[in-house]
PAZAPA-4460 file (N, C-alpha, C; in steps of 0.05 Angstrom, whole numbers, plus 32768, in hexadecimal, padded with zeros to 4 digits):
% residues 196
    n_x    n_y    n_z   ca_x   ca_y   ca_z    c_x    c_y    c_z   seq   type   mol
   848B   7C57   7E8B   847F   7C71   7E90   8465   7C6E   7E9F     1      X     A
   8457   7C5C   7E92   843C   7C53   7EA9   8445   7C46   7EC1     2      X     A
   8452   7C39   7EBD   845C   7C39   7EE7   8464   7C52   7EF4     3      X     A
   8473   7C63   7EE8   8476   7C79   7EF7   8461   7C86   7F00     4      X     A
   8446   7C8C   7EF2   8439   7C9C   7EF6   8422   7C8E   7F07     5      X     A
   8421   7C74   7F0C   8410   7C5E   7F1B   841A   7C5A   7F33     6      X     A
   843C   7C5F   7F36   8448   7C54   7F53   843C   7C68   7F65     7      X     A
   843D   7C88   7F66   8436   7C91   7F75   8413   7C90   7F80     8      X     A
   8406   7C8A   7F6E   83EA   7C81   7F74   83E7   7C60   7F82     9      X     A
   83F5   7C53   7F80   8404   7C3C   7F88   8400   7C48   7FAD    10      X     A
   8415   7C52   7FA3   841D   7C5E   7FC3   840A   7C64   7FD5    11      X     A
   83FE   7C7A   7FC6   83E3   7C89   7FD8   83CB   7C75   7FE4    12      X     A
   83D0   7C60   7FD2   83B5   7C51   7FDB   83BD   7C35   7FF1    13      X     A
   83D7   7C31   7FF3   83E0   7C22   8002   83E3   7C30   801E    14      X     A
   83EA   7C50   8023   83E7   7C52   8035   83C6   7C5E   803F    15      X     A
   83BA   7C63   802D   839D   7C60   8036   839A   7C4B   803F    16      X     A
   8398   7C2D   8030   8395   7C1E   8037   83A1   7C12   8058    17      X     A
   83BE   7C1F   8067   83C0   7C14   807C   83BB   7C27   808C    18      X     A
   83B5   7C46   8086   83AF   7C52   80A1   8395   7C4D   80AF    19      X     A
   839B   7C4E   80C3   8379   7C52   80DA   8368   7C62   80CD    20      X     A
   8349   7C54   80C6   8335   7C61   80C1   8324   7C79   80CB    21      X     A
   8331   7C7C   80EB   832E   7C94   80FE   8342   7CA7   80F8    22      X     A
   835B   7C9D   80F9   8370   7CB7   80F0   8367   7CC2   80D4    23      X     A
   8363   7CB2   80CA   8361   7CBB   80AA   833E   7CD6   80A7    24      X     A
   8326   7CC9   80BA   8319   7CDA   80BE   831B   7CFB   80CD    25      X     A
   832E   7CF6   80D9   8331   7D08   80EA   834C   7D1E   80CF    26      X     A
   834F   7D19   80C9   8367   7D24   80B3   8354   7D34   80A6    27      X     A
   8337   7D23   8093   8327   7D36   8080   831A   7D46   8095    28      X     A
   8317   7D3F   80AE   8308   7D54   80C1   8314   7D70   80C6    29      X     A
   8331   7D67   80CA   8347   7D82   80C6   834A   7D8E   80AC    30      X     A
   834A   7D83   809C   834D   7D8F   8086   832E   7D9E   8079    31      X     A
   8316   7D95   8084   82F7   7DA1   807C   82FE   7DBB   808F    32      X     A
   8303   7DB7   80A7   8309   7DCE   80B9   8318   7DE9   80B0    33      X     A
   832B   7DDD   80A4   8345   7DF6   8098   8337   7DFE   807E    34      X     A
   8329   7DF7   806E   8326   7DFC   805D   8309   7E13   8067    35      X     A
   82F7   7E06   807C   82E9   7E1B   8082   82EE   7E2D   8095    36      X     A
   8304   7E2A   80A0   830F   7E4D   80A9   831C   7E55   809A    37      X     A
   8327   7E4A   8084   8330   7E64   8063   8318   7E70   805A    38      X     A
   8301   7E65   805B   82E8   7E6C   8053   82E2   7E88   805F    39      X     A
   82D5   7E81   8084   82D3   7E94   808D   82E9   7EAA   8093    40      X     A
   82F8   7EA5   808D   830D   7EBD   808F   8313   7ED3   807A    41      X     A
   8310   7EBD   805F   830E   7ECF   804B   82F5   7EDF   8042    42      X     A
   82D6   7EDF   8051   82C3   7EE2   804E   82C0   7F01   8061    43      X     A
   82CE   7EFA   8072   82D2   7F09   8085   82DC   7F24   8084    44      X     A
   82FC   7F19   8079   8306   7F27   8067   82FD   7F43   8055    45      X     A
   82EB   7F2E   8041   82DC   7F3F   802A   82C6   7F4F   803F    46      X     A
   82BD   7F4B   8052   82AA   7F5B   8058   82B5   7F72   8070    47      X     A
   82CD   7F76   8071   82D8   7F8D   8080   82E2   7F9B   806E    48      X     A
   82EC   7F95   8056   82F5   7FA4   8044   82DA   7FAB   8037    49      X     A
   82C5   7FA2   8035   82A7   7FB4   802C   829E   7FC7   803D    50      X     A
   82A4   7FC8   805C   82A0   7FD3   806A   82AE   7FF1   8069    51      X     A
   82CC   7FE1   8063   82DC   8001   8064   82D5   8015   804E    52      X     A
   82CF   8006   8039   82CA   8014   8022   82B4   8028   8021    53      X     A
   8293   801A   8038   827C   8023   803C   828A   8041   8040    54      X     A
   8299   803A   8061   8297   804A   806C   82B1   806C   8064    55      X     A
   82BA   8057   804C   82CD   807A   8044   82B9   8087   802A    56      X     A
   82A3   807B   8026   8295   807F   800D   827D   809C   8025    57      X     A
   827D   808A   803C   8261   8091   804D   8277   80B1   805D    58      X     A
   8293   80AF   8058   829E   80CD   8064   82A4   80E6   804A    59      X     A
   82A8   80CF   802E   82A7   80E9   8020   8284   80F6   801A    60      X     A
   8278   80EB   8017   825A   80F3   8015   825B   810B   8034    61      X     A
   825F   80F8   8043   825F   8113   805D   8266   8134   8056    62      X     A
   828C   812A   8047   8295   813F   804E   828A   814E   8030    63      X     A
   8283   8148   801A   8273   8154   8005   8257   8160   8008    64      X     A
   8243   8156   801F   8231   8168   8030   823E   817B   803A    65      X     A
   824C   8179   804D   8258   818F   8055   8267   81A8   8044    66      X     A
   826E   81A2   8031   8277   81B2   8026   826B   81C3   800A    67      X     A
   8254   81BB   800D   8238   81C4   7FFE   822E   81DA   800F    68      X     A
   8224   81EC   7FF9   8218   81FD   800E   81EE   81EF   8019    69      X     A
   81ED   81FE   8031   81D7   81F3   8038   81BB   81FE   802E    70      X     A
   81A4   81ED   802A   818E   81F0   8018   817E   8209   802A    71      X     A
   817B   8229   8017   8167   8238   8021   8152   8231   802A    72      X     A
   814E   8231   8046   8127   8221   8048   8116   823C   803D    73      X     A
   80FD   822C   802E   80F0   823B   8025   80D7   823E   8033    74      X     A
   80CF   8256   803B   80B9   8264   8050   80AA   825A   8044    75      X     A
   8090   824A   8058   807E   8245   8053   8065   8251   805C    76      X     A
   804A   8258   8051   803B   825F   805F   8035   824A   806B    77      X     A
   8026   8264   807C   801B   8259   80A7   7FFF   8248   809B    78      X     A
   7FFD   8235   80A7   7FEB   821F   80A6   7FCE   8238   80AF    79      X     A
   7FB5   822B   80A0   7F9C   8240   80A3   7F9F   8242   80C9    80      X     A
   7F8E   8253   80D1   7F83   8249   80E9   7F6B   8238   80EF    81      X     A
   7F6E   8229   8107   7F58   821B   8107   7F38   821E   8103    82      X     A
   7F37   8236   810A   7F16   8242   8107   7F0F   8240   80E4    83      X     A
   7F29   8249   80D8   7F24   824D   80B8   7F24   822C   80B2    84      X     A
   7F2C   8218   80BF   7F30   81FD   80AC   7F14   81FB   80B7    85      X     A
   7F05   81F8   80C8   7EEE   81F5   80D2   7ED5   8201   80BA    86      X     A
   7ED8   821B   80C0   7ECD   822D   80AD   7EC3   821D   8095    87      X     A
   7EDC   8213   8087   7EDF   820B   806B   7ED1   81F3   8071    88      X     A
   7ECF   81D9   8084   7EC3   81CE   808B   7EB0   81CF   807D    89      X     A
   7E9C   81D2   809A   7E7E   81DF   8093   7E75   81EA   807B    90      X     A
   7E87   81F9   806C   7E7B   820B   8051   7E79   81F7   803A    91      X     A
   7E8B   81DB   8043   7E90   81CB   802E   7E79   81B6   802C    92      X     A
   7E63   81B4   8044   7E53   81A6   8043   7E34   81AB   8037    93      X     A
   7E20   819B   8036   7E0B   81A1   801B   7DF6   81A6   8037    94      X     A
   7DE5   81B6   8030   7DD2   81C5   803A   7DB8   81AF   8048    95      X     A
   7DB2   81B0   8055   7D98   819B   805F   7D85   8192   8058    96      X     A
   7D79   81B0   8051   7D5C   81B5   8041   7D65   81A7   8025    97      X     A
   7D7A   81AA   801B   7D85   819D   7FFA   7D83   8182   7FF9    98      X     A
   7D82   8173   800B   7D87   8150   800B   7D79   814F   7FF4    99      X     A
   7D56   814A   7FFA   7D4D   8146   7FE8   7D57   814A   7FC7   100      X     A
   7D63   8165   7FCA   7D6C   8167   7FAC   7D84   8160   7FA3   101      X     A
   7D92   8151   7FBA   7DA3   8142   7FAE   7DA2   8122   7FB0   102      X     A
   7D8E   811F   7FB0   7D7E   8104   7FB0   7D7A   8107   7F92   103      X     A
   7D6E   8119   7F88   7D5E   811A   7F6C   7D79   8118   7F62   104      X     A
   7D92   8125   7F5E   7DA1   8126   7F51   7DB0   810B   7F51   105      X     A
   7DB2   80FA   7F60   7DB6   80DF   7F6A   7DA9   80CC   7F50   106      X     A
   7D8F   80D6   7F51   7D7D   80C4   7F39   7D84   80CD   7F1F   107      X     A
   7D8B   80EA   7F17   7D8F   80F5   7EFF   7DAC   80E5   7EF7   108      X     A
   7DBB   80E4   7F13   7DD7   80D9   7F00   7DD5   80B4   7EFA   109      X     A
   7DC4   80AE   7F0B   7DBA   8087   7F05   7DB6   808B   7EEF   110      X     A
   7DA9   80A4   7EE5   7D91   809C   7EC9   7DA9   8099   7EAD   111      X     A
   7DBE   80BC   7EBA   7DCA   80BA   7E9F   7DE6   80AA   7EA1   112      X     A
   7DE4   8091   7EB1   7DF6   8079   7EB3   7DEF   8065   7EAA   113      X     A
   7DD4   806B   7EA3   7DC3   804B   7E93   7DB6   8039   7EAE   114      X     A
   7DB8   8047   7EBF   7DB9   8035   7EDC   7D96   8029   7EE5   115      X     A
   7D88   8015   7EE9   7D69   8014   7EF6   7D70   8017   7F0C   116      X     A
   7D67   8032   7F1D   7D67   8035   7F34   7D49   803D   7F42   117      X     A
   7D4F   8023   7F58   7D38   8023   7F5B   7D2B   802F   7F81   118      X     A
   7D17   802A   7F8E   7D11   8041   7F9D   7D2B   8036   7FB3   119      X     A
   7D3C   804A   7FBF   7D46   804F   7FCF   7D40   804C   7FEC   120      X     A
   7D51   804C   8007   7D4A   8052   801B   7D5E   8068   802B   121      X     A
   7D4E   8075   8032   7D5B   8091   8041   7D57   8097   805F   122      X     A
   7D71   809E   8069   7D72   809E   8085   7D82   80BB   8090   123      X     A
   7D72   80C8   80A0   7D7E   80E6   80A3   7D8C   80E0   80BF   124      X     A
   7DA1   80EC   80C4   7DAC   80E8   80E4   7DC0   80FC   80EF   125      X     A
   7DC9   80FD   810B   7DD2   811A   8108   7DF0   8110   8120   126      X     A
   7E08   811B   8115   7E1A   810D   811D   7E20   8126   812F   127      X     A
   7E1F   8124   8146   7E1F   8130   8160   7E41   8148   816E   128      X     A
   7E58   8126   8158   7E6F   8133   8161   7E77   8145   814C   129      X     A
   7E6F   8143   812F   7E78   8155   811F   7E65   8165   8119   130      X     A
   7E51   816B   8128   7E3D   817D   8122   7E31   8180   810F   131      X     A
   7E2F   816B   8103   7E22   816C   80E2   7E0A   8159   80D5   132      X     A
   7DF2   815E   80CB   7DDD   8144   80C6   7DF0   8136   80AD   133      X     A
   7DE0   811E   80B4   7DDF   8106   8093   7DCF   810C   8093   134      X     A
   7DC7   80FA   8074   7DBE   80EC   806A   7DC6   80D8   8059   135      X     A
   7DC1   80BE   8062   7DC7   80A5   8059   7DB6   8094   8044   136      X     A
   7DC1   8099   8026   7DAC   8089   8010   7DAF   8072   800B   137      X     A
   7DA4   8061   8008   7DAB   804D   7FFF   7DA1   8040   7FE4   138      X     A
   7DAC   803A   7FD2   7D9C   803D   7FB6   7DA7   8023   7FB6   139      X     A
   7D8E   8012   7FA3   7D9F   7FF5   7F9C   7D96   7FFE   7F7A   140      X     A
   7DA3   7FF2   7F6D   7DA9   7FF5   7F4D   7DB1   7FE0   7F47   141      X     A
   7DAC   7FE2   7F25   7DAE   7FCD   7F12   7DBC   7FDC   7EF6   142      X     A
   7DD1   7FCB   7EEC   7DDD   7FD3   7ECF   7DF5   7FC7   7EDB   143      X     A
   7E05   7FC8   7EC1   7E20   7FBC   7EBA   7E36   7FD3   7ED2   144      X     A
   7E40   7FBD   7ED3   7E5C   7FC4   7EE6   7E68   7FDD   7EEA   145      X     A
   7E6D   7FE2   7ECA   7E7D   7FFB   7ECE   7E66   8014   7EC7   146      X     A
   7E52   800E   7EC3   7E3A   802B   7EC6   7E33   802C   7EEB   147      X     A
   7E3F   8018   7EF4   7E38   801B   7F12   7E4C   802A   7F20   148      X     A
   7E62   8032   7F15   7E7D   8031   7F26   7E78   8054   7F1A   149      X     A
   7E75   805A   7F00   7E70   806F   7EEC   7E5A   8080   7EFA   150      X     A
   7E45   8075   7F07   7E31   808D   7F18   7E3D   808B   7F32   151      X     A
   7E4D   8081   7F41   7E5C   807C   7F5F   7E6C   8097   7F54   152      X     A
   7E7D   8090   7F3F   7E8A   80AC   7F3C   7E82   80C1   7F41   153      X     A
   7E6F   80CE   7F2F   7E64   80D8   7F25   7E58   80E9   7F32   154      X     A
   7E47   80D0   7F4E   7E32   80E4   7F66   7E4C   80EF   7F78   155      X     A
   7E69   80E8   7F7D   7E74   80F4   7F91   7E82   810B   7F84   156      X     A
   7E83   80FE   7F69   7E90   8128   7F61   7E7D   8139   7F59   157      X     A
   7E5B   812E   7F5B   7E47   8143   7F53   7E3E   8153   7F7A   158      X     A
   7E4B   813C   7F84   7E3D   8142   7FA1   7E54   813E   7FAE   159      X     A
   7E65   8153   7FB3   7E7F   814F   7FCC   7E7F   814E   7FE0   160      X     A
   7E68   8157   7FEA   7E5C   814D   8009   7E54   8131   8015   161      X     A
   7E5E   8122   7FFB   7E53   8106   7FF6   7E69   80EB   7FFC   162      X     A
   7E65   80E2   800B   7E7B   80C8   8009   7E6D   80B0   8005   163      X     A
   7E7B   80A2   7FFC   7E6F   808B   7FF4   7E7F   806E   8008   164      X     A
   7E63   806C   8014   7E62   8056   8032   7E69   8038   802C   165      X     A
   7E5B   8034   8012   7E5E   8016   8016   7E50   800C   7FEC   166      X     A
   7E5C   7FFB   7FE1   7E51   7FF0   7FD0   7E54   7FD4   7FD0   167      X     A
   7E33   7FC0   7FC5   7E3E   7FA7   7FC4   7E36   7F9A   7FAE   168      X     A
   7E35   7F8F   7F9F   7E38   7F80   7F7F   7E2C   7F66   7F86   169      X     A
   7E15   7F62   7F75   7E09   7F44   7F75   7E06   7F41   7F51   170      X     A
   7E08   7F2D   7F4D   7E08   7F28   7F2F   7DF3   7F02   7F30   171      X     A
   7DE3   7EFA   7F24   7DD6   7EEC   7F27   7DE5   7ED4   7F1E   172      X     A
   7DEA   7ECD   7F02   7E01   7EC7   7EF5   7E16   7ED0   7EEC   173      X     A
   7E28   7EBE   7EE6   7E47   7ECE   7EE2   7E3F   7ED7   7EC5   174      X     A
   7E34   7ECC   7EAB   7E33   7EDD   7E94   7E1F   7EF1   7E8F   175      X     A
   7E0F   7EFA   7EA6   7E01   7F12   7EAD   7E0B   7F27   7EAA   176      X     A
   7E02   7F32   7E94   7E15   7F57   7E8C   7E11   7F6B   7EA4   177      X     A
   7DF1   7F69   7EAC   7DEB   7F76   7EC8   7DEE   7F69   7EDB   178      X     A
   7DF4   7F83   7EF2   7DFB   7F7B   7F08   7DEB   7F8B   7F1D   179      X     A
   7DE3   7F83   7F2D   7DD2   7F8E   7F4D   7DE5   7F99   7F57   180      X     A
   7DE3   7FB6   7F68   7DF8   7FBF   7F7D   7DE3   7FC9   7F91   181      X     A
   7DF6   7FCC   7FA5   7DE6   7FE0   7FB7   7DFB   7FF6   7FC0   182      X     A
   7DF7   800D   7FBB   7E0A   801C   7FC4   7DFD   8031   7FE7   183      X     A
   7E0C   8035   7FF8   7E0B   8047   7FFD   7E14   805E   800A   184      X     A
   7E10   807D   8007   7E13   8090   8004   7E0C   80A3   8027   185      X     A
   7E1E   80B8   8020   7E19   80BF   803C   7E1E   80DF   8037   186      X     A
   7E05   80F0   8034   7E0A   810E   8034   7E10   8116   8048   187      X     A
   7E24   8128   804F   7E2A   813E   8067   7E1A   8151   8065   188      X     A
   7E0E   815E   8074   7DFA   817B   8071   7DFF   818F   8086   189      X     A
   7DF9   81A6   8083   7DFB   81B6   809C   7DD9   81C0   809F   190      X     A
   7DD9   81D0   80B8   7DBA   81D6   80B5   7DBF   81F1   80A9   191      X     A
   7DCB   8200   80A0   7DC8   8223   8099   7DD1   8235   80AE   192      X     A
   7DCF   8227   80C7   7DDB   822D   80DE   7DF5   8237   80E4   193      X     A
   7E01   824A   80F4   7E22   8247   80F9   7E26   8236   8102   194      X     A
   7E34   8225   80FE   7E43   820F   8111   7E52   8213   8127   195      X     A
   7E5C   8203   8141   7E66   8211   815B   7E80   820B   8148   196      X     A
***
């Protein structure tokens, strides 16, 4: 029974053993070949049948739009006119003569942030294309991190005319609870004037 099942392995290796080492290469070359155009074919295959599927999935969606009724558009009001966005502009900005007093209010909100704020520098200037003055503060301060960020808040929702230009953080050492900033601030003003 063990010869039977050895002769044919017998066999196989005897004629391995006498065929040409080129024919014999050239055989697994045909046979890597066939096996990789069953590959690509059946790949191929699968991806036209994904295709067809897209595309009867992508005609019933069509024809179920279509057969919906279509969305009432809903009237919108007419955008302001331009004079009125302007208008609102201008009305939204802080008065000239006020800087100063919103300078003070600048210090009132350092104070109740815990903040040392110390003397400032202030620059008035008048921006030509939007017709409107600055004033540019610049406050450097001292306290913990988040009482700095806490009056940054604080001055642009006490002062909406207010953007805030620039802040920068110095800390001496890293286990230093305080921290140095310099923030600064940029009022919009009008003069009381109509604006063109």
């Amino acid at each position: 029974m063990k010869s039977a099942n050895a002769a044919p392995l017998l066999r196989l290796r005897l004629v391995l053993l006498r065929a040409n080492p080129i024919a014999l290469a050239a055989g697994v070359a045909v046979l890597a070949m066939a096996c990789a155009l069953a590959w690509t074919l059946n790949a191929v295959w699968s991806l036209q049948r994904a295709q067809a599927a897209d595309d009867a999935r992508a005609q019933q969606l069509a024809r179920a739009r279509q057969a919906a009724p279509a969305p009432v558009p809903v009237p919108q009001a007419p955008p302001a006119p331009a004079p009125d966005n302007l208008d609102a502009f201008y009305g939204a900005l802080g008065e000239r003569q006020a800087a100063e007093q919103q300078v003070r209010t600048l210090f009132g909100l350092a104070a109740k942030s815990g903040l040392v704020l110390r003397q400032g520098e202030y620059k008035p200037g008048y921006d030509r294309n939007a017709h409107v003055y600055t004033y540019q503060v610049d406050l450097p301060v001292k306290g913990t991190y988040q009482s700095i960020w806490q009056f940054a808040m604080a001055a642009l929702r006490a002062i909406p005319f207010a953007s805030l230009d620039d802040i920068s953080f110095h800390r001496d050492a890293i286990g230093d609870a305080s921290v140095e900033a310099r923030l600064r601030l940029t009022l919009y003003l009008r003069d009381g004037t109509p604006q063109p």
